[in-house]
DRENKOLTOR-13601 format. One record per residue: residue number from 0; x, y, z of N, C-alpha, C, CB in turn. Coordinates in steps of 0.05 Angstrom, whole numbers, plus 5000, padded with zeros to 4 digits. Glycine has a CB too. Example, Ala and Ser with C-alpha at 12.3 -4.5 7.8 and 13.67 -1.06 7.14 Angstrom:
DRENKOLTOR-13601
pos npx npy npz capx capy capz cpx cpy cpz cbpx cbpy cbpz
0 5264 4886 5156 5246 4910 5156 5264 4934 5156 5226 4911 5181
1 5257 4955 5142 5273 4979 5143 5258 5001 5157 5282 4988 5114
This chain:
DRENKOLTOR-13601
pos npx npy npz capx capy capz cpx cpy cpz cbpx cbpy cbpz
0 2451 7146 4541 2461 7123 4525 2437 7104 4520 2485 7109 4538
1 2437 7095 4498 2403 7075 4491 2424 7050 4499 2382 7075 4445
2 2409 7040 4511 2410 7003 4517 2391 6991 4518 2421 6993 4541
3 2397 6967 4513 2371 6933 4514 2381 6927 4541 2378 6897 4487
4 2356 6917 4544 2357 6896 4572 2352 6868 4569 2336 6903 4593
5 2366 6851 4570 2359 6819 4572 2346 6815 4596 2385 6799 4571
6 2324 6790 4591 2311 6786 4611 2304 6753 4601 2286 6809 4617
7 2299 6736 4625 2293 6709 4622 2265 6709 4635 2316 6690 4635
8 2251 6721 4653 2232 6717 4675 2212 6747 4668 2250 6715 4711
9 2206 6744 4700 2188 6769 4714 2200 6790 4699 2191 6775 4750
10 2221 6805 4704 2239 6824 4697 2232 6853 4719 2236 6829 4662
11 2244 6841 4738 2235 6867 4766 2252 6887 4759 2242 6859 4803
12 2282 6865 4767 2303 6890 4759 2298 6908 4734 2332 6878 4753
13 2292 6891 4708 2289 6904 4682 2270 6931 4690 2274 6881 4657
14 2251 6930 4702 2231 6949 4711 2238 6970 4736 2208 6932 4720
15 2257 6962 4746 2265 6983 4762 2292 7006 4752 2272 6969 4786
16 2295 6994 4725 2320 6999 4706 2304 7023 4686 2333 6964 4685
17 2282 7006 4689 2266 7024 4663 2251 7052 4674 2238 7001 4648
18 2239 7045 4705 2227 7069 4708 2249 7084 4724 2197 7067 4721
19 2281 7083 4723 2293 7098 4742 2302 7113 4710 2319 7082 4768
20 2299 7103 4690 2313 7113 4659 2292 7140 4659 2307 7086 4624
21 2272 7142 4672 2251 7159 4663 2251 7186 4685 2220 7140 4664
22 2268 7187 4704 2275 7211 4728 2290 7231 4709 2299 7199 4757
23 2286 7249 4723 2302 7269 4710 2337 7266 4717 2289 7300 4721
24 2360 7277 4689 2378 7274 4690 2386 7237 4690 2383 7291 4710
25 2381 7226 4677 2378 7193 4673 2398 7193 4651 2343 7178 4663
26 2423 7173 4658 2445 7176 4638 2437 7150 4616 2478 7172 4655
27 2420 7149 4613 2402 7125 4594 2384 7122 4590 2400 7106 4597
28 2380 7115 4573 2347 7107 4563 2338 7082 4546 2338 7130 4544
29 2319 7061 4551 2318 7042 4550 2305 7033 4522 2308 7037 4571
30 2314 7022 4504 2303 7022 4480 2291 6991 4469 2325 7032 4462
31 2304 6975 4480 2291 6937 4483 2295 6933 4503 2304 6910 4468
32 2281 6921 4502 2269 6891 4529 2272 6860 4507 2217 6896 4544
33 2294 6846 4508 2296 6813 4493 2307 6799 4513 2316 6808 4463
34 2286 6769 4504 2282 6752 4520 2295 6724 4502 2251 6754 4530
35 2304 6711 4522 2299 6678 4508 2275 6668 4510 2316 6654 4520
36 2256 6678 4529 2232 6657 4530 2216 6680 4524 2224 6637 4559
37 2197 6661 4500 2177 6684 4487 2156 6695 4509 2159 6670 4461
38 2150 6668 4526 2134 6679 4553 2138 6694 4569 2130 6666 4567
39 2160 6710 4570 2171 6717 4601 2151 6740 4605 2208 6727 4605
40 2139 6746 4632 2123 6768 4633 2134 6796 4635 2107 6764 4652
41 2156 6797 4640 2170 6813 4635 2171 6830 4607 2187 6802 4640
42 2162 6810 4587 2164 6822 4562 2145 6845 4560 2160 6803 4541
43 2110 6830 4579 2087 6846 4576 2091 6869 4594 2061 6830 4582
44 2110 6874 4610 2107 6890 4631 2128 6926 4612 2124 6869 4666
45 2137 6908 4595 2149 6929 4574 2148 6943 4564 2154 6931 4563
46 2127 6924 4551 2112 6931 4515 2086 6953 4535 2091 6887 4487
47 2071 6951 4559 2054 6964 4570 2070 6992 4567 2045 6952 4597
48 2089 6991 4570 2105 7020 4581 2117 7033 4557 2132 7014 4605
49 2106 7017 4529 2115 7026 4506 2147 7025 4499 2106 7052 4506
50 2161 7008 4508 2186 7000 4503 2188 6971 4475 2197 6991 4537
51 2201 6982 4458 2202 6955 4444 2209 6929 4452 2216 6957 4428
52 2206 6902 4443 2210 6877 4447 2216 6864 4434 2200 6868 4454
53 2228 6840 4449 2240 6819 4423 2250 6793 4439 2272 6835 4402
54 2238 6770 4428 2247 6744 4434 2243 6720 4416 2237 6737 4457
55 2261 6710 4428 2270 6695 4409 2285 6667 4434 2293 6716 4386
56 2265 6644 4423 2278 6616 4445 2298 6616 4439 2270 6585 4446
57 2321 6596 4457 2340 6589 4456 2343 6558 4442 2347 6594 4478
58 2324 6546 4443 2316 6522 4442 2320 6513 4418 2293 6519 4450
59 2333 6491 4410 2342 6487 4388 2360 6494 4376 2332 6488 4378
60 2383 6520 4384 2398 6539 4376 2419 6536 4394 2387 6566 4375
61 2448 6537 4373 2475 6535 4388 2476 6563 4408 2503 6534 4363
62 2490 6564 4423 2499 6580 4437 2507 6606 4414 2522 6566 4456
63 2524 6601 4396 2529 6622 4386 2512 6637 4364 2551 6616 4380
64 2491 6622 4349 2474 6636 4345 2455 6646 4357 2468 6629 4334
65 2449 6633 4377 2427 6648 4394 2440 6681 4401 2421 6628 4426
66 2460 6678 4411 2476 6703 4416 2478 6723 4396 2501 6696 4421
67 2477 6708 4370 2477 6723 4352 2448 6735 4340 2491 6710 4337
68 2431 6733 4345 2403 6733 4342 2400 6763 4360 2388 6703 4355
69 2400 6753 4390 2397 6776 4403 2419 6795 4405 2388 6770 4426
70 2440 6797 4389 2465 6812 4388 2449 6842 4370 2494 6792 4368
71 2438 6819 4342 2431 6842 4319 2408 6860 4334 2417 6826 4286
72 2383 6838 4350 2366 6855 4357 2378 6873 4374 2346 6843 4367
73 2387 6878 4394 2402 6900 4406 2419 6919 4377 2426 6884 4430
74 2425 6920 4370 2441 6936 4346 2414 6949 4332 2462 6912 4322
75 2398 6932 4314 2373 6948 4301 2363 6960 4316 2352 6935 4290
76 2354 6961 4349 2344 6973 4365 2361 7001 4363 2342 6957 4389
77 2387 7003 4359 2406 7023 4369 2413 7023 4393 2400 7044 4365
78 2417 7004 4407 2429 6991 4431 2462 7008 4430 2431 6952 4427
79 2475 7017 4448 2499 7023 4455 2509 7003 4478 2498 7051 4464
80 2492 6997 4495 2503 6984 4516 2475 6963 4527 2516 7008 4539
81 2486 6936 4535 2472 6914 4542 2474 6916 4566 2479 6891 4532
82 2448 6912 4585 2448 6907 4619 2431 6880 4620 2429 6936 4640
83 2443 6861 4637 2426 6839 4633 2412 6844 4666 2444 6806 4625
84 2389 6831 4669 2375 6826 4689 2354 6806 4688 2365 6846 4696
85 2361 6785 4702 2361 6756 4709 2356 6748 4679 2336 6744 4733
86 2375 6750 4657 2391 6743 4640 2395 6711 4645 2415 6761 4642
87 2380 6689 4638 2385 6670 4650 2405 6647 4626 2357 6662 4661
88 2435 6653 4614 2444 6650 4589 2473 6649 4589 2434 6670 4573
89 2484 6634 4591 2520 6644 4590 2528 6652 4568 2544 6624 4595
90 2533 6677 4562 2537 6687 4538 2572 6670 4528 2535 6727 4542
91 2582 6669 4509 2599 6662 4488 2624 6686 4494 2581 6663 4455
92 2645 6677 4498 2666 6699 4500 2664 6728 4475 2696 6679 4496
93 2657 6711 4455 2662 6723 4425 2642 6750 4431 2650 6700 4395
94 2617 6747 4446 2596 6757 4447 2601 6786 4468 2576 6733 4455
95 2615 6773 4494 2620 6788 4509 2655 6813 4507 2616 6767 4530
96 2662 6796 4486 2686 6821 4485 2681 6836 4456 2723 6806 4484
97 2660 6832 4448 2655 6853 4425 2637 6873 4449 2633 6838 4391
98 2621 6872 4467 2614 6896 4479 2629 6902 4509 2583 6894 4482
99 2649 6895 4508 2673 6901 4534 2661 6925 4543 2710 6907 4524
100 2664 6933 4565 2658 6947 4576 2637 6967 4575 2673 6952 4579
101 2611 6952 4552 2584 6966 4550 2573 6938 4556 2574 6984 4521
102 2569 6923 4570 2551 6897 4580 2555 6899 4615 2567 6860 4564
103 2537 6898 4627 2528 6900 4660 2518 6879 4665 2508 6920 4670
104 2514 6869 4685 2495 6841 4702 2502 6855 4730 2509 6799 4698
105 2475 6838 4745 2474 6844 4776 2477 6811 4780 2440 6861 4791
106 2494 6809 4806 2499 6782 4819 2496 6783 4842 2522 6771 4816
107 2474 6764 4852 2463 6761 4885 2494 6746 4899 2425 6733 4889
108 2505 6766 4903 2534 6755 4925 2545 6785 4928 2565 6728 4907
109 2561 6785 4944 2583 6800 4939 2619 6789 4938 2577 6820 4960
110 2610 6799 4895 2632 6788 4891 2662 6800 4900 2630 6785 4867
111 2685 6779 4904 2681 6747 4889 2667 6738 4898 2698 6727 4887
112 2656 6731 4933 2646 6716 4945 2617 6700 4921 2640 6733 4973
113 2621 6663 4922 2592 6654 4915 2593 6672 4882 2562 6668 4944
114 2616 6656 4865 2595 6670 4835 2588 6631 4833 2621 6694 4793
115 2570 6641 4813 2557 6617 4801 2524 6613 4811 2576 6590 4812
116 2512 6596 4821 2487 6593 4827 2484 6588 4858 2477 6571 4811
117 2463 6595 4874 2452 6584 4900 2465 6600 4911 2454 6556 4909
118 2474 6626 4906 2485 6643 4929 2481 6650 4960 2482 6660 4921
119 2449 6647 4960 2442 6654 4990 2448 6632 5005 2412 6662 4995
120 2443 6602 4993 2450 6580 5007 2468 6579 5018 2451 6562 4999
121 2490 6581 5000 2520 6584 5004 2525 6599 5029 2533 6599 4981
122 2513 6624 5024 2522 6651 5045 2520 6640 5069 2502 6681 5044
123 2480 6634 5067 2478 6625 5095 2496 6596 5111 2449 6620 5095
124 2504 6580 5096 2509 6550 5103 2540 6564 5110 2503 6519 5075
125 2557 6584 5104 2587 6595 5111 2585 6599 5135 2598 6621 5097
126 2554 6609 5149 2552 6622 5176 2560 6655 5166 2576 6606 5203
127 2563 6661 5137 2564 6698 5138 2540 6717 5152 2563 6709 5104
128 2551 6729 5160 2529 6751 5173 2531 6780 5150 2542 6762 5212
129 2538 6776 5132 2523 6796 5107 2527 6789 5088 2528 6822 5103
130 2506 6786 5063 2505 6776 5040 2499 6807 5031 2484 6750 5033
131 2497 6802 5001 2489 6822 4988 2484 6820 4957 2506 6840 4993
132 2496 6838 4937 2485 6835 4903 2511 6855 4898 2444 6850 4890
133 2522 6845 4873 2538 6863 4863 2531 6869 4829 2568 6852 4869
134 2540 6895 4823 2536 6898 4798 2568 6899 4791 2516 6922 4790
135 2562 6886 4759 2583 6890 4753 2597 6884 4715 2593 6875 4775
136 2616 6886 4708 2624 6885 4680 2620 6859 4668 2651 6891 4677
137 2619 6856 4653 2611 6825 4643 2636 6820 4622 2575 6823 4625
138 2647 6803 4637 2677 6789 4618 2675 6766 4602 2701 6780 4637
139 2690 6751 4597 2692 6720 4588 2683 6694 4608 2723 6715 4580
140 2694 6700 4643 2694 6690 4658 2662 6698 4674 2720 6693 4668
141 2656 6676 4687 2634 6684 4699 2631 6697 4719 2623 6671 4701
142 2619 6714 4723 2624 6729 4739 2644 6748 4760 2616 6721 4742
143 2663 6752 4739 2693 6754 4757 2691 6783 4732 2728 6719 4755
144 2681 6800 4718 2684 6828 4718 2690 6843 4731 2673 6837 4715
145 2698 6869 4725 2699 6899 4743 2683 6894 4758 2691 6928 4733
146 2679 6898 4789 2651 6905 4806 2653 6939 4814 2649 6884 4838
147 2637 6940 4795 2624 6974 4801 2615 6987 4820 2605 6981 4789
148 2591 6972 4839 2581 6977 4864 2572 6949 4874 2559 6998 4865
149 2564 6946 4897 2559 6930 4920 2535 6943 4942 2589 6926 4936
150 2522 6925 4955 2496 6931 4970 2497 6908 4988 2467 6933 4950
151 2508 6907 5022 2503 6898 5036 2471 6889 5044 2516 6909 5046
152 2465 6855 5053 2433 6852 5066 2450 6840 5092 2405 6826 5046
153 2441 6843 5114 2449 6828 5138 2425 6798 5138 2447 6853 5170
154 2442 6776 5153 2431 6757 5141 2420 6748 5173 2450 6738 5119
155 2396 6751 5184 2381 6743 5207 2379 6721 5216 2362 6747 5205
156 2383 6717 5238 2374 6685 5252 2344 6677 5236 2365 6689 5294
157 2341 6651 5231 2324 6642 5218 2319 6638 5191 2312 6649 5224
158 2340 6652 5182 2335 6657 5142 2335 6631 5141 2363 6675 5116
159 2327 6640 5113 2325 6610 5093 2335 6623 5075 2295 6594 5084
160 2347 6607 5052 2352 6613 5026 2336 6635 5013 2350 6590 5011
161 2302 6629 5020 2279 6639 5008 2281 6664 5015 2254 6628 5014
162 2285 6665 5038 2263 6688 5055 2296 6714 5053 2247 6672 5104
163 2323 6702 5044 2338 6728 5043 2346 6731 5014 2363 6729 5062
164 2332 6719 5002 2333 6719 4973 2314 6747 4966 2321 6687 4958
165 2295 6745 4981 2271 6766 4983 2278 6792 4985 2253 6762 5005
166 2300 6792 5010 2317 6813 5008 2325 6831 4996 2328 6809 5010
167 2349 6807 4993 2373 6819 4971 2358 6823 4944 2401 6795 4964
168 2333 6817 4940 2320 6831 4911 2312 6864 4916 2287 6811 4901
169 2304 6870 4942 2295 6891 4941 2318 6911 4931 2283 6895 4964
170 2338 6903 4951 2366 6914 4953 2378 6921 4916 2388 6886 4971
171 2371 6897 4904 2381 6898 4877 2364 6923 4864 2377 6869 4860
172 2341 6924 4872 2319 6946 4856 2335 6978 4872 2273 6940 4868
173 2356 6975 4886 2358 7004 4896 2383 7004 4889 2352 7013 4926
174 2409 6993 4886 2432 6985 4874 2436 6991 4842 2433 6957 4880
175 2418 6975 4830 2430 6972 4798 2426 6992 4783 2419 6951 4781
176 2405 7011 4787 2400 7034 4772 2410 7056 4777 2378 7039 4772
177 2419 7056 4800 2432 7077 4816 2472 7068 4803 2422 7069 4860
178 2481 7045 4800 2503 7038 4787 2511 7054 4760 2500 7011 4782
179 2489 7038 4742 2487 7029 4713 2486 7062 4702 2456 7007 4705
180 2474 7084 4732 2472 7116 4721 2497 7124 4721 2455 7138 4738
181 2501 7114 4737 2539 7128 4750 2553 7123 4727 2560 7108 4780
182 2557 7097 4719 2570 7078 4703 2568 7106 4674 2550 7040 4699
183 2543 7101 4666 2544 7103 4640 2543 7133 4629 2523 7088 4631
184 2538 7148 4669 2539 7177 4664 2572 7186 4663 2520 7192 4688
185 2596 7169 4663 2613 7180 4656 2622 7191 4630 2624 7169 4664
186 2606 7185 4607 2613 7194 4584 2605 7225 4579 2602 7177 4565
187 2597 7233 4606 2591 7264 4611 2606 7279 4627 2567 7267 4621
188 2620 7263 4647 2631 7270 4673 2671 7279 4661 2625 7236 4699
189 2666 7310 4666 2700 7324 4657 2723 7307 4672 2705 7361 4669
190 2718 7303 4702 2741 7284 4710 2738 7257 4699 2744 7279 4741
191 2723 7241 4694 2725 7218 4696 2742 7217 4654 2688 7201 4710
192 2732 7239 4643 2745 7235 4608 2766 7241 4609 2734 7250 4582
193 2778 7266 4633 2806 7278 4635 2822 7260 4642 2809 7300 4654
194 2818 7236 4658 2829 7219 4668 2844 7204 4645 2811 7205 4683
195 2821 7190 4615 2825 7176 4608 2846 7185 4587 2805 7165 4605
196 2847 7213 4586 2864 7224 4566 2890 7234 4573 2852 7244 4553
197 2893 7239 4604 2914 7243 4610 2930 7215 4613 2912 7258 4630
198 2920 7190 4623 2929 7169 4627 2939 7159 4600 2910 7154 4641
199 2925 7152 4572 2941 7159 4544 2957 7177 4541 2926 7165 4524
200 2956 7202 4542 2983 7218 4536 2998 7218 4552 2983 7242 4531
201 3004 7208 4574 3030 7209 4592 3046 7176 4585 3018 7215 4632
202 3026 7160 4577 3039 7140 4568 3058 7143 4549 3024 7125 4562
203 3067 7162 4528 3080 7169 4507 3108 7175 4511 3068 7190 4496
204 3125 7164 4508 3150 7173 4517 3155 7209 4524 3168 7162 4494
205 3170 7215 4535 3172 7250 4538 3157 7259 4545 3175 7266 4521
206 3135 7248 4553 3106 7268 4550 3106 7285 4580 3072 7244 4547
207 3097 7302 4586 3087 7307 4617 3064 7329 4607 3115 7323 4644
208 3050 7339 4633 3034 7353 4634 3031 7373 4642 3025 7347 4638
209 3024 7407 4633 3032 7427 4643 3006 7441 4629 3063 7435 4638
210 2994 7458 4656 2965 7477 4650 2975 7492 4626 2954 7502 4677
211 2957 7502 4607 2963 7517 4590 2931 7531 4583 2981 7502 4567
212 2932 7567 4588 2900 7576 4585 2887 7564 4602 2884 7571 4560
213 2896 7569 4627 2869 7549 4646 2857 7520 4637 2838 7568 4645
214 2879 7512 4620 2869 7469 4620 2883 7466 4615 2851 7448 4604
215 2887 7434 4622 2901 7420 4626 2915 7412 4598 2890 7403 4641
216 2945 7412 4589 2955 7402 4564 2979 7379 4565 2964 7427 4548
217 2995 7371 4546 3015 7355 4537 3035 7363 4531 3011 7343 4520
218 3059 7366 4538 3080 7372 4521 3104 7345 4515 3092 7398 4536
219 3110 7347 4501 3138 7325 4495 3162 7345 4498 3138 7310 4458
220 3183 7329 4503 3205 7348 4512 3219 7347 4535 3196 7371 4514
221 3229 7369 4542 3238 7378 4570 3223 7394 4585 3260 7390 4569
222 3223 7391 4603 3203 7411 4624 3209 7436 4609 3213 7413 4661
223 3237 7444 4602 3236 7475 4591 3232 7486 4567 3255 7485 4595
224 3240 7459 4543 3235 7464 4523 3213 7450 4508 3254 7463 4515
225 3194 7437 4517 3175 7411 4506 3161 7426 4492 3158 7392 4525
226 3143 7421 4467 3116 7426 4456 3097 7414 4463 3115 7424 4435
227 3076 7439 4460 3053 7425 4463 3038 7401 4443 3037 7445 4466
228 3027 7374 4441 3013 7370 4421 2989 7358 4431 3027 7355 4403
229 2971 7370 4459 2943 7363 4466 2940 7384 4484 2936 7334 4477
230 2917 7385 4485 2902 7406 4504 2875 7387 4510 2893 7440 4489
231 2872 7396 4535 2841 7391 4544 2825 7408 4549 2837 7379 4565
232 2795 7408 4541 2772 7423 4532 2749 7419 4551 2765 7416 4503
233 2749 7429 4567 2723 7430 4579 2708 7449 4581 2722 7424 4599
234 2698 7439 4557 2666 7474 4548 2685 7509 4550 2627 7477 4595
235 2705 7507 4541 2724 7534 4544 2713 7545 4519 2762 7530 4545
236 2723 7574 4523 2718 7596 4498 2697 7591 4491 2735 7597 4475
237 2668 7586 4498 2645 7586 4485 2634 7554 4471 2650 7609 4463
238 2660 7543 4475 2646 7509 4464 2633 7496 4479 2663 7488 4457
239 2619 7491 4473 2584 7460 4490 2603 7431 4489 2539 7449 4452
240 2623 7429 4481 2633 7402 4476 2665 7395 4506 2646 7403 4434
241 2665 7376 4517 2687 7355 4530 2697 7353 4503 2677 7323 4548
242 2730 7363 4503 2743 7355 4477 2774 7345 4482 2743 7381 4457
243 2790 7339 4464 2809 7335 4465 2817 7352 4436 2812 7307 4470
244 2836 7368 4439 2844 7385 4417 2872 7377 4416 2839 7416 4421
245 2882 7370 4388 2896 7354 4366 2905 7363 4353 2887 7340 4352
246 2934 7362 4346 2949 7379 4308 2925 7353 4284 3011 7367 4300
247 2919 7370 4269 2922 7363 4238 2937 7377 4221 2901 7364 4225
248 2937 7354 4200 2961 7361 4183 2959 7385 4163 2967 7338 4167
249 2928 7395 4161 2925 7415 4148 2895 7431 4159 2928 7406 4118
250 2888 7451 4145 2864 7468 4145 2842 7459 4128 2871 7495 4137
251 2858 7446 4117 2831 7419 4094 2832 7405 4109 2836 7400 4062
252 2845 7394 4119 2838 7363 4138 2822 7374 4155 2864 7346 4156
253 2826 7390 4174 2813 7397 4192 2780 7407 4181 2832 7416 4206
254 2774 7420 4166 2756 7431 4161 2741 7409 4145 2762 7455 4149
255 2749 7396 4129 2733 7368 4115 2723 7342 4134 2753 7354 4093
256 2743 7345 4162 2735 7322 4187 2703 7343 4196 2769 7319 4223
257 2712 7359 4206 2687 7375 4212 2659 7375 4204 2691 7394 4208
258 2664 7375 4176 2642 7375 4157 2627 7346 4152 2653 7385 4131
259 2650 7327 4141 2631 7306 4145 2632 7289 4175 2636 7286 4121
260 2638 7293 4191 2629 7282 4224 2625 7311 4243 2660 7259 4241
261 2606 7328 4233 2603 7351 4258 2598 7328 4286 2568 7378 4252
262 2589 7312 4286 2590 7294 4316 2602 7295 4328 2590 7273 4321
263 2628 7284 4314 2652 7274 4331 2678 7299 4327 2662 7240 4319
264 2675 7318 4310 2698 7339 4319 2692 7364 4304 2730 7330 4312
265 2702 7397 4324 2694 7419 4314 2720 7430 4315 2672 7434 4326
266 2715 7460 4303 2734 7470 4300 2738 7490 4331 2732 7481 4272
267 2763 7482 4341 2758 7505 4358 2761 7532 4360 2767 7502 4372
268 2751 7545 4377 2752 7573 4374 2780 7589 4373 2736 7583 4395
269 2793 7581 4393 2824 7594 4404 2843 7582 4381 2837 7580 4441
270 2839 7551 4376 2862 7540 4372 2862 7532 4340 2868 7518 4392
271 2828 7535 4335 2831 7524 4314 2843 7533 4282 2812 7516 4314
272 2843 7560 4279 2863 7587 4270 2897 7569 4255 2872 7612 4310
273 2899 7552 4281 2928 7538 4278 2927 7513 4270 2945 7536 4301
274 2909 7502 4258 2904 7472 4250 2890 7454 4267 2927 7459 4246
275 2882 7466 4297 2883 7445 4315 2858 7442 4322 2899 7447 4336
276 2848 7412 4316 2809 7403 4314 2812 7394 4342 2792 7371 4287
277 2782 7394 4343 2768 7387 4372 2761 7358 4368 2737 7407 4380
278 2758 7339 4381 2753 7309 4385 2742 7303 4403 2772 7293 4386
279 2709 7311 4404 2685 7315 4421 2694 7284 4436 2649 7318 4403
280 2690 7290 4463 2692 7264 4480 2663 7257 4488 2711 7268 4509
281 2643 7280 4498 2623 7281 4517 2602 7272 4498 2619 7310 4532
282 2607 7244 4482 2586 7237 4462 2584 7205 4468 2597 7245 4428
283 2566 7194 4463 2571 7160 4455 2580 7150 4445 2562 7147 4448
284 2588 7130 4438 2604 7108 4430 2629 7122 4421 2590 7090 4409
285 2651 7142 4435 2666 7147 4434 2690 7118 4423 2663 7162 4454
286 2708 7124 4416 2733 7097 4406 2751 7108 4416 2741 7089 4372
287 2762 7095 4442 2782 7104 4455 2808 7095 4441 2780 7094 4483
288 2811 7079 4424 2834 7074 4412 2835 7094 4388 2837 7044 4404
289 2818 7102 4384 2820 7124 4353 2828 7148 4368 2786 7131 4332
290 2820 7153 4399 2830 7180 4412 2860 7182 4404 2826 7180 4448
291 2867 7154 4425 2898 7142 4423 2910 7149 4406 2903 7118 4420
292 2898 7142 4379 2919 7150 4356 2916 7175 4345 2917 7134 4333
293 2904 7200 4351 2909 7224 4349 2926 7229 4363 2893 7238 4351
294 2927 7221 4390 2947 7230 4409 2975 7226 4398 2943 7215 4434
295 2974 7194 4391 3004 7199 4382 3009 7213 4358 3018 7176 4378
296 2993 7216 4334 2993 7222 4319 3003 7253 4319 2975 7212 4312
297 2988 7263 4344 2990 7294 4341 3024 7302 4352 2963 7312 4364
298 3035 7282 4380 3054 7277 4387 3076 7276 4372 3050 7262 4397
299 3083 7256 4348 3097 7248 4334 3099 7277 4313 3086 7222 4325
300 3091 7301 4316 3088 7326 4298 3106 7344 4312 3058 7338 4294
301 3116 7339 4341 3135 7356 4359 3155 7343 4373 3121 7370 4378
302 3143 7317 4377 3170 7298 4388 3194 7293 4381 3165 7276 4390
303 3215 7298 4393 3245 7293 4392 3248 7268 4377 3259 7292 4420
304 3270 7266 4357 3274 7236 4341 3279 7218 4363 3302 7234 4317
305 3294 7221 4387 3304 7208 4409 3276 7196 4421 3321 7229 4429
306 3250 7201 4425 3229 7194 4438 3210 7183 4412 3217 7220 4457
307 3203 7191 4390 3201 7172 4370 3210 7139 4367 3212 7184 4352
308 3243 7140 4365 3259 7119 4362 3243 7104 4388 3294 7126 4363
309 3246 7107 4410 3244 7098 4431 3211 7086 4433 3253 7119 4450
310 3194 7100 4426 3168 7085 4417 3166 7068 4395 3150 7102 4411
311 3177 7069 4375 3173 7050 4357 3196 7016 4361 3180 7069 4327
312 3217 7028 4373 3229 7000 4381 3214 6977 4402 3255 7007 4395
313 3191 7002 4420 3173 6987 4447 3153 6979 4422 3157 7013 4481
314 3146 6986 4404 3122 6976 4396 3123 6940 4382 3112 6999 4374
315 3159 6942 4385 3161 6915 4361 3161 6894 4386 3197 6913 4337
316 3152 6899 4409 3153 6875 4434 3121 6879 4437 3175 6883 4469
């Protein structure tokens, strides 16, 4: 997945983000480095490594244009997903729920514990005997996202603010890259997409789930009499693609989706004979709500009038 990195400073983390992007099997790859401060050395430590750049002050600029400034630069870059590191900026709600759950930050606490500023102070002045850094989703609220992972520092007789601040940075350089892979390597990972598709189609009235050809499928119905209207695809019969296989309404539909988006759906081998396209998951910027509406869509082609009715009356609440 290509992502920008925001940076305000040094940019350690940014650099430990960048050369972990460069290991083999790396579920990302780093395409900007943007800053608010044109100085930050961070920027130079980038551009050395042949990564593009971009900054742009804050200074003089509302909150929401500034946001909007470095929004586009991430987009022209071909940004998919934003990781900030020491990001020093409260982003604008507007800003942060257009990339829901593609925006990351690391926070010296372990949240909830200490969001906001002076964390180690805090920690230490509680009398805690372990601080740490969390990574995590970046919402509207500050710092109160998903937390993805966590990295204990034990906090020693004698600390200072300074001296476990020192720490918990190292800790962050072994934490966030090791996260942000996990994180973003799920758009590859068969359980973690099977999850998201079984959890949509069981939501559907009637629906349950029953193996069919060695994967996992959908039926509406009765346990004895239900149809199928999904199957799950993991690289079966010769396909390279994580899929979700779907009724269309015809052999033109199906074959004209194919043609102009080979990306996002093929024809399958077994099923596709019967109308039924593939809806590549194991890609980027997948649209989990466009999955959604195949699902029902394909659903609503076998479902009982009785489980129809019953969805469309829930939809008017």
């Amino acid at each position: 997945m290509k992502t920008a990195i925001f940076i305000s400073g040094g940019g350690t983390n940014m650099a430990a983000l960048l050369y972990a992007s460069r290991l083999p099997n790396s579920a990302y790859e780093v395409v900007l480095v943007a800053s608010n401060v044109p100085d930050a050395s961070g920027l130079g430590l980038a551009a050395a490594e042949g990564v593009g750049t971009f900054a742009r002050s804050h200074q003089g600029m509302s909150r929401p244009d500034h946001d909007a400034v470095m929004e586009q630069a991430a987009r022209d870059a071909g940004a998919e997903c934003i990781i900030l590191a020491g990001y020093m900026r409260i982003l604008t709600p507007e800003f942060t729920e257009r990339w829901q759950g593609r925006m990351l930050n690391i926070h010296p606490s372990l949240l909830p514990k200490y969001r906001g500023l002076e964390t180690h102070k805090r920690a230490i002045e509680a009398g805690d005997k372990v601080h740490g850094a969390s990574v995590h989703l970046v919402s509207s609220e500050l710092d109160a996202g998903e937390v993805l992972g966590q990295i204990e520092v034990r906090i020693t007789q004698g600390d200072t603010p300074e001296t476990l601040a020192d720490r918990v940075k190292i800790a962050e350089h072994q934490l966030y890259p090791r996260v942000v892979n996990e994180y973003l390597g799920r758009a590859n990972d068969p359980e973690h997409l099977l999850q998201k598709v079984r959890d949509l189609a069981l939501a559907l009235p009637g629906t349950h789930e029953r193996e069919s050809h060695g994967s996992p499928g959908w039926r509406v119905g009765t346990e004895k009499s239900g149809k199928y209207f999904a199957h799950f695809n993991d690289q079966h019969h010769g396909s390279e693609h994580i899929a979700l296989l779907v009724k269309t309404d015809s052999m033109d539909e199906l074959l004209g989706l194919v043609e102009a988006h080979p990306h996002a759906y093929f024809k399958p081998a077994y099923y596709g004979a019967s109308g039924w396209i593939g809806v590549i998951l194991n890609r980027s910027g997948v649209d989990w709500d466009h999955v959604a509406d195949w699902l029902e869509r394909s659903w609503r082609k076998v479902a009982p009038r009785q489980f129809t009715k019953l969805h469309d009356a829930a939809d008017q609440f």
